[in-house]
C-alpha positions in Angstrom: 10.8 -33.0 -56.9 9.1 -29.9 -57.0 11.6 -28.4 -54.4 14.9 -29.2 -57.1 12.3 -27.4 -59.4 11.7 -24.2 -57.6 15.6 -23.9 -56.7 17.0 -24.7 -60.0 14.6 -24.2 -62.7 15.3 -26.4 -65.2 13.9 -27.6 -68.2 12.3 -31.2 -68.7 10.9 -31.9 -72.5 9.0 -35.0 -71.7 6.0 -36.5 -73.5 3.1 -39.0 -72.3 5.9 -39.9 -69.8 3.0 -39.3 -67.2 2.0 -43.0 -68.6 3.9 -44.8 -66.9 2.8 -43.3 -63.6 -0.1 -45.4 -62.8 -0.9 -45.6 -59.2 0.8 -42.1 -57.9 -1.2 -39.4 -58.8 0.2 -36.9 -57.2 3.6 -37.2 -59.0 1.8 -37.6 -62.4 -0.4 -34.7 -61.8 2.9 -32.5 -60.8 4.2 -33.8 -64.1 1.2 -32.7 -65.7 1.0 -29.6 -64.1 4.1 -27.7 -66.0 2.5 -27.1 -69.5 1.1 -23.8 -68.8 2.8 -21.0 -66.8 -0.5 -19.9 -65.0 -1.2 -23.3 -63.3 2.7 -24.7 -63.4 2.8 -24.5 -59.5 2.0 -26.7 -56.7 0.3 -25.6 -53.7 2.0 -26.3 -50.3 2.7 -26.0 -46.7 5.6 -24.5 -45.4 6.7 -24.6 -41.9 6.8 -20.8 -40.4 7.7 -20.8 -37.0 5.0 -22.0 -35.1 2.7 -22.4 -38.0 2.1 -24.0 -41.2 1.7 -21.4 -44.0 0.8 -22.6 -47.6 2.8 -21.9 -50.5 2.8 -22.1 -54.2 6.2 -24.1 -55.8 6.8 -23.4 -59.2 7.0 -26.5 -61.3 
C-alpha cells in the first residue's frame, strides 16, 4: 500500500475506517499515520545492492 502511495500520491478522505482493522496493526497504524505531513511516512528497508538501507515512504 504504501508503495502505490509514494508513486502516485493520491488522496484518501476516510474516517474511523481504521475500525475495522482490528488484528493488523501495522496497516491501521499506516492508515493512521497520514493526518499530519511531518509524521505521514513509513520507515523502511530498501534493498541497495548488497545492503539493506532504510527509507522513509511517504503515506
Amino acid at each position: 500500500m504504501y508503495r502505490v502511495i509514494e508513486l502516485h500520491h493520491p488522496t484518501l478522505l476516510s474516517d474511523e475506517v481504521d475500525a475495522f482493522m482490528r488484528g493488523d496493526d501495522q496497516l491501521r497504524g499506516l492508515v493512521n499515520s497520514g493526518h499530519t505531513r511531518d509524521a505521514a511516512f513509513h520507515l523502511g528497508c530498501f534493498p541497495v545492492g548488497d545492503n539493506i538501507e532504510p527509507r522513509c515512504w511517504s503515506t
